[in-house]
C-alpha positions as CSV (number, residue, x, y, z in Angstrom):
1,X,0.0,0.0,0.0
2,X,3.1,2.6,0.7
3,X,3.9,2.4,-2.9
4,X,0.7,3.3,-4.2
5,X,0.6,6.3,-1.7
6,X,4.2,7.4,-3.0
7,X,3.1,7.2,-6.6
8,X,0.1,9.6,-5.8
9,X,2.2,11.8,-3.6
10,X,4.9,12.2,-6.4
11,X,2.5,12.8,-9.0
12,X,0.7,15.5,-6.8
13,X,3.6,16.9,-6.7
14,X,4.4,16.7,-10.2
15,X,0.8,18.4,-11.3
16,X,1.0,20.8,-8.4
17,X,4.4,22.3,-9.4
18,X,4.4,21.8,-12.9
19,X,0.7,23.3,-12.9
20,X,2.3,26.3,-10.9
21,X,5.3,26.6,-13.6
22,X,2.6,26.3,-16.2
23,X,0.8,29.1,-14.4
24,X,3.7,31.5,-14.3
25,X,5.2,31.1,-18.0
26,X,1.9,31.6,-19.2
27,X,1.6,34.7,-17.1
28,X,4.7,35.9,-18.3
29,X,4.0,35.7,-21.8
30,X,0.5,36.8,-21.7
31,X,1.8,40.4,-20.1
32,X,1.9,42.2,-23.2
33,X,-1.0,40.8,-25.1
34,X,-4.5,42.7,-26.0
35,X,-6.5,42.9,-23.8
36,X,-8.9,40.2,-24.9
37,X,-6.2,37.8,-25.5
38,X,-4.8,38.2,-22.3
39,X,-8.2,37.5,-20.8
40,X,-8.0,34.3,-22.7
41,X,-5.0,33.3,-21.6
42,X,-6.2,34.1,-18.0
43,X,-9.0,31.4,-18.7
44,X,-6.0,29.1,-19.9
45,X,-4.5,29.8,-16.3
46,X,-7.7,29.5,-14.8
47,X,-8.5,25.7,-16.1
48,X,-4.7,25.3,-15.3
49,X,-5.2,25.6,-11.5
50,X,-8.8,23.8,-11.3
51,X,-7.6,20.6,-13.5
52,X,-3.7,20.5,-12.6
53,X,-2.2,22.6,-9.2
54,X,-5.7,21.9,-7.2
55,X,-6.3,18.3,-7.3
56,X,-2.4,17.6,-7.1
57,X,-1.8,19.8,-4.1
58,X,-4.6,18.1,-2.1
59,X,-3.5,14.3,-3.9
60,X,0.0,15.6,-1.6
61,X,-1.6,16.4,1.3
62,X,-4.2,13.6,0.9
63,X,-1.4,10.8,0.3
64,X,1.1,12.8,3.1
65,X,-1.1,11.8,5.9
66,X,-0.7,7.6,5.1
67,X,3.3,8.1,4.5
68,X,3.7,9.5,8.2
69,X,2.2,7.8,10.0
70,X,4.7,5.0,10.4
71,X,6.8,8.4,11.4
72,X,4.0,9.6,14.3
73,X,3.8,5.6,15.5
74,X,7.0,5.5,16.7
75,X,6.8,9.0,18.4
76,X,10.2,10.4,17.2
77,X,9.8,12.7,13.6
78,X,12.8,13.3,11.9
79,X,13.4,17.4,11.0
80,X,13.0,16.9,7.4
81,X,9.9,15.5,7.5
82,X,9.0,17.9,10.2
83,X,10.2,20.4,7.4
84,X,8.2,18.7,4.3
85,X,5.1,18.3,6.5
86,X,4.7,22.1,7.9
87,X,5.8,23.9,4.5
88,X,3.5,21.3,1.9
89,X,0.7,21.8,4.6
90,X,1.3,25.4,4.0
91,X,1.6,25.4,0.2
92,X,-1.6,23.1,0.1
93,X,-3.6,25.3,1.9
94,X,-2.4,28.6,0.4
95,X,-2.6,26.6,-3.1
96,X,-6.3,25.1,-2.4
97,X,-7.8,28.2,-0.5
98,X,-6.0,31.2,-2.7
99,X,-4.5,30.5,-5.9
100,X,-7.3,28.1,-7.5
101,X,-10.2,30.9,-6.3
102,X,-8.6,33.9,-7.5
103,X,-7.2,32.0,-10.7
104,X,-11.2,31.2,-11.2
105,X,-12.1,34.6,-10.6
106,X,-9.8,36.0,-13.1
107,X,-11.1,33.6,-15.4
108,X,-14.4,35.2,-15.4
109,X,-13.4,38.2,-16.2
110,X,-14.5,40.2,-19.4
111,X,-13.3,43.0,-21.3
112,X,-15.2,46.2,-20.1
113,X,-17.0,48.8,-22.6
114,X,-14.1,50.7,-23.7
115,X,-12.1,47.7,-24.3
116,X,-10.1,47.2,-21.8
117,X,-9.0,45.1,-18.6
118,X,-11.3,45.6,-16.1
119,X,-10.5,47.0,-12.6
120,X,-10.5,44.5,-10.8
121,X,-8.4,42.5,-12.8
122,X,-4.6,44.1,-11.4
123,X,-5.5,43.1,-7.9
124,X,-6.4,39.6,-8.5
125,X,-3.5,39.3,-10.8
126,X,-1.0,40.2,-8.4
127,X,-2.6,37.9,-5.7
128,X,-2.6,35.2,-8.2
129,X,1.6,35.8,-8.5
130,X,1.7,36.4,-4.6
131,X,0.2,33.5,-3.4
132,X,1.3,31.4,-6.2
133,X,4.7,32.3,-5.3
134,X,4.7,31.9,-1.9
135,X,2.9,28.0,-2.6
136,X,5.0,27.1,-5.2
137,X,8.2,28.1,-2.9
138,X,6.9,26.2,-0.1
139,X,6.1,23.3,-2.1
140,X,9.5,23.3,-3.1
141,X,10.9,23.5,0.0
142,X,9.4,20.4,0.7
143,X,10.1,18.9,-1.8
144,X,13.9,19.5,-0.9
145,X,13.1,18.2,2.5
146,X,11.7,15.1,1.5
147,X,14.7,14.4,-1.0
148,X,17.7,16.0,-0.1
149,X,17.7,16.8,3.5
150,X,16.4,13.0,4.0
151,X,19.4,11.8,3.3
């Protein structure tokens, strides 16, 4: 049973970080494009968190919970996983209760009268980076702590 709780926990990992990557570059590229094509490509980003960051952020924290607890048995928890636990907790929550809402939201936005981004569109934009950032570098994090520092 461990192995199939690793394989789900690697591949949340894998859609939650490469969903966040996938977020960013498209972000990135979408800066200086017309208004109604950025829009679009904020509806790309949108179906990009819902499909890909959301479910694998909660597959890590889902899958997480069976892995340690052969860790939380024996009473004594080793730093890194100490480390991966508190900082993919973290990312999970910010991911599932931030990023994936306001990456919705901005994929209901429309071009207003005169053709332009709407108002509200900079604010949720720069939470969308914020909180994506903040996520993706925790997830990271323990990522690094589950890898490296484990040895």
């Amino acid at each position: 049973m461990r192995g199939f709780w690793l394989l789900v926990h690697m591949l949340g990992f894998t859609l939650w970080l490469g969903g966040g990557i996938a977020t960013m570059v498209l972000g990135v590229a979408a800066k200086h494009f017309a208004p109604d094509l950025r829009l679009s490509a904020y509806r790309l980003t949108s179906s990009i968190q819902r499909v890909l960051l959301g479910p694998g952020a909660a597959a890590v924290a889902v899958s997480g919970i069976p892995l340690s607890m052969p860790y939380m048995k024996e009473g004594v928890v080793p730093g890194w996983l100490m480390l991966m636990m508190t900082t993919g907790s973290l990312g999970t929550l910010i991911a599932i209760g931030v990023t994936v809402p306001t990456a919705a939201r901005l994929g209901r936005l429309a071009v207003d009268p005169r053709g332009e981004l709407p108002e509200s569109f900079a604010g949720l934009r720069r939470r969308l980076v914020w909180a994506g950032s903040i996520s993706g570098g925790l997830g990271l994090v323990a990522l690094v702590a589950g890898t490296v520092l484990r040895a």
